[in-house]
C-alpha positions in Angstrom: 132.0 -161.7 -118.9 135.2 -164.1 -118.9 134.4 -164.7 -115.2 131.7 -166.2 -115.3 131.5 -169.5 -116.6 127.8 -169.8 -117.6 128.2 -167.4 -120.2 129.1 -169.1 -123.6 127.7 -166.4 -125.9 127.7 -162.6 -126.5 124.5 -160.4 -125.8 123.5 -158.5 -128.9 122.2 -155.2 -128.5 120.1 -152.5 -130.9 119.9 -149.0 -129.5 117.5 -146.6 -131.4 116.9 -142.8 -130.3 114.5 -139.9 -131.2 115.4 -136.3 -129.5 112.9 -133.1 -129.8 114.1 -130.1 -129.2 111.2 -127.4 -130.1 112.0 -123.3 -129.3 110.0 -120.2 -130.0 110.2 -117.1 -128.2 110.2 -118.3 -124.4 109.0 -121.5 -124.8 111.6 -124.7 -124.7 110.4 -128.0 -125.1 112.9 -130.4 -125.1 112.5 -134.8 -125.2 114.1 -137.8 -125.7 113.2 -141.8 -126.5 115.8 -144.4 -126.4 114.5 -148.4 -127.2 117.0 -150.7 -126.4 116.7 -154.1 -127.1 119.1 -157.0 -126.0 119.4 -160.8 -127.3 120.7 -162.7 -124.7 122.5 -165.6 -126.9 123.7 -168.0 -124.3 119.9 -168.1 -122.4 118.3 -167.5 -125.8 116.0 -165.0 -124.7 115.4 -160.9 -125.4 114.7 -158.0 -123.6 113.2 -154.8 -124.2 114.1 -151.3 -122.7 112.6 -147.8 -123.2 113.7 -144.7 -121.2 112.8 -141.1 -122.4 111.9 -137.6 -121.1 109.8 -134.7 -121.6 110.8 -131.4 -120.5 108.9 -127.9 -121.0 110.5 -124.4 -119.7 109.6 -120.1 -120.0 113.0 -118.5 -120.7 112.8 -115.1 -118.3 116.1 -113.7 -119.2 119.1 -115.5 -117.8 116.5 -118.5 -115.8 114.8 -121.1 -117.3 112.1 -122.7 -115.0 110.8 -125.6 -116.2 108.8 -129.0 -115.4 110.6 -132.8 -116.5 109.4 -136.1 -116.9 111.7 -139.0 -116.4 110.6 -142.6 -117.4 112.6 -145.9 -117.2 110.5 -148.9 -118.7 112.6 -152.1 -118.2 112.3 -155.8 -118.7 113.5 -157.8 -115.8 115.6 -160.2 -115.7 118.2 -158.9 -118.5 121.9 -160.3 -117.6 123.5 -157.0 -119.0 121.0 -154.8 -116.3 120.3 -157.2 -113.9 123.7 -156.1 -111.9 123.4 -154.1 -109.7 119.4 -154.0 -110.4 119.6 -151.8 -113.6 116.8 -153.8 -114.8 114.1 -151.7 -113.2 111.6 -149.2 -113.6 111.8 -145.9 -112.6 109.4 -142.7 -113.4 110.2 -138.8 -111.8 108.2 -135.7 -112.1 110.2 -132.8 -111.1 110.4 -128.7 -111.3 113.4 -126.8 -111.7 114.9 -123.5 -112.2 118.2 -123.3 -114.4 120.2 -119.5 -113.8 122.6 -119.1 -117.2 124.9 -117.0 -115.5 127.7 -116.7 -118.3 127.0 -118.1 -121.9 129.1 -121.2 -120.8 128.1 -121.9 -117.5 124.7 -123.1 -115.7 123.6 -123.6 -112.1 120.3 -125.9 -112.0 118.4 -126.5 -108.5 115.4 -129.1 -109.1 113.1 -131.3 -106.8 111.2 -133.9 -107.7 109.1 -136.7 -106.5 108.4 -140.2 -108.0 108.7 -144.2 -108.4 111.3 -146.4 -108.4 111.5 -150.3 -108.2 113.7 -152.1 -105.6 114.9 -155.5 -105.4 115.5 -157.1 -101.9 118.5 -159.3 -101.0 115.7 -162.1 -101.7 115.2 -160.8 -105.4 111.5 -159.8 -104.7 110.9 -156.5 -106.6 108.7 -153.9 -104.9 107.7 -149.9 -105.9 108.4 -147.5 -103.7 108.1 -143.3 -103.0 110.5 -140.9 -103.1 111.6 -137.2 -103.4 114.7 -135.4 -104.8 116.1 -132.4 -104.9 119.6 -132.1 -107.0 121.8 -128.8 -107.6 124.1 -129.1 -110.8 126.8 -126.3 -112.4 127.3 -127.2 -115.5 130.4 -125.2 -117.9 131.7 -125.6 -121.4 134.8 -124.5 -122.3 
């Protein structure tokens, strides 16, 4: 960042990824990891990240329900994340149904419930509750 002063060297950064996607007759498993790791030249420190998912659905024609688990492992304190408070953990269990109404288009209603860390104006983290529900169309064209 050219604004800011402090900052005399770049952050290096190594992303890695893994993705699973596992279908046989109904079944649908689906997952993801990313690592991340950052090198934070100027305050010669690092900082690793790892977010992923696991995801298992039952194709009934045209719906998919289906259970997900979101996870968001972060080291605090990473200037790139830090912003904005990018830098923290976060896990979700949710259930969903997705309807495939056309071969290019989706509607997906889930609700879930999980964790999430929050920093206060005081920079004191904390981990609290919550619950979710989301509704997503989706097309390709």
């Amino acid at each position: 960042d050219p604004g800011e002063p402090a900052r005399r060297h770049s952050i290096g950064e190594w992303i890695g990824g893994a993705s699973l996607e596992y279908r046989e007759g109904s079944l649908e498993v689906l997952s993801e990891y990313l690592p991340m790791w950052h090198r934070d030249r100027t305050g010669d420190r690092s900082y690793g990240h790892r977010t992923g998912y696991l995801q298992v659905g039952h194709r009934i024609g045209a719906w998919t329900p289906y259970t997900r688990l979101d996870v968001r492992s972060m080291d605090r304190g990473d200037p790139y994340f830090a912003p904005g408070g990018r830098d923290l953990d976060r896990w979700e269990q949710m259930v969903g149904v997705r309807w495939d109404f056309t071969p290019h288009s989706a509607l997906k209603l889930e609700v879930g419930a999980g964790k999430a860390e929050r920093r206060d104006e005081g920079g004191d983290v904390s981990r609290d509750g919550f619950v979710a529900a989301r509704l997503q169309l989706s097309w390709v064209f």
